[in-house]
C-alpha positions in Angstrom: 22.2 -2.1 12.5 18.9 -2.7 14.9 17.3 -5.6 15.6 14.8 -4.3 13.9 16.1 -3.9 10.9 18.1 -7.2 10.4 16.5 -8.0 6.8 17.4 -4.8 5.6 19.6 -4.6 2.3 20.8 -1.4 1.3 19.3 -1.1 -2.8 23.1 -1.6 -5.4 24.0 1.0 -8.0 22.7 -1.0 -10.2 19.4 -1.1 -9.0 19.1 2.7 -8.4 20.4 3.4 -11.5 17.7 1.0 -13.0 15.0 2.6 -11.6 16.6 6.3 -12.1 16.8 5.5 -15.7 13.0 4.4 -15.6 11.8 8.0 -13.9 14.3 9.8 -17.5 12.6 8.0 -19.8 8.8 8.3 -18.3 9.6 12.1 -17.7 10.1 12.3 -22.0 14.3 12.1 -21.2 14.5 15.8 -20.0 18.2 17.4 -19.7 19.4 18.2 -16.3 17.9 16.0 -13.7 19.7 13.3 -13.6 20.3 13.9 -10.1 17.1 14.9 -8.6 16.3 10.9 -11.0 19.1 9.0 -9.0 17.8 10.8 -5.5 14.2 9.9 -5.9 15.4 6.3 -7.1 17.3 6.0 -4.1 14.5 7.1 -2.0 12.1 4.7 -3.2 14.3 1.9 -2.9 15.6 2.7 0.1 12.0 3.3 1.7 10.4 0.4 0.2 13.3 -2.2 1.8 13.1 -0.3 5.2 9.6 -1.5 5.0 9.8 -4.6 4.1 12.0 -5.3 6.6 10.1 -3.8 9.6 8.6 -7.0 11.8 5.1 -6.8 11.6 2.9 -5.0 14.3 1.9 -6.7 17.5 -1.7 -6.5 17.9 -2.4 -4.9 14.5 -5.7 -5.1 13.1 -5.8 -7.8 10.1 -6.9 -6.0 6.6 -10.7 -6.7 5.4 -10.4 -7.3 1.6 -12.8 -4.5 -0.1 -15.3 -7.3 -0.9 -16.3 -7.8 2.7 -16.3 -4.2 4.1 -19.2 -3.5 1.7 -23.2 -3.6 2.7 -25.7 -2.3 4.5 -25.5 -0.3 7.9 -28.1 -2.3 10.1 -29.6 -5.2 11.0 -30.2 -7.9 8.2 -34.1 -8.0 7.1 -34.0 -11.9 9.1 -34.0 -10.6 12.4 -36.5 -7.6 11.5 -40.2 -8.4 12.9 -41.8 -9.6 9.9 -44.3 -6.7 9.9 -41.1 -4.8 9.2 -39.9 -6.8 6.8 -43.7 -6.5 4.5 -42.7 -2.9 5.1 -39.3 -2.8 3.6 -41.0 -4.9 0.1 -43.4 -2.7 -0.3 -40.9 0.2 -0.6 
């Protein structure tokens, strides 16, 4: 296994047959695809631990949370001549 990867545990029967079971029942318990369940189970679980175990990026951008990436395009009103900012109240 890679360097990279050194956190990376493969998901147990148990687990993807867990999950499996989850997708039959939240699909109404349809006949017949219990395999295409255990492959997508596997998938997932498969994809999700690859991911966890990936090192973070050098050098990647940090997230903004949702609540700071809102406002206005522009300069704030402060630093707006204060005949522009009479204008902007009046509007």
């Amino acid at each position: 296994m890679s360097k990279m990867m050194k956190n990376y545990n493969e998901p147990t029967h148990e687990e993807i047959a867990a999950l499996a079971q989850r997708f039959y029942e939240a699909e109404g318990r349809p006949n017949g695809k219990a395999m295409e369940h255990w492959l997508r189970a596997e998938a997932q679980l498969v994809s999700a631990r690859k991911e966890q175990a990936m090192p973070p990026k050098q050098g990647a951008p940090k997230t903004i949370p949702n609540t700071q990436k809102i406002g206005v395009i522009g300069p704030s009103p402060s630093v707006l001549p204060s005949s522009g900012r009479q204008d902007l109240r009046k509007n």
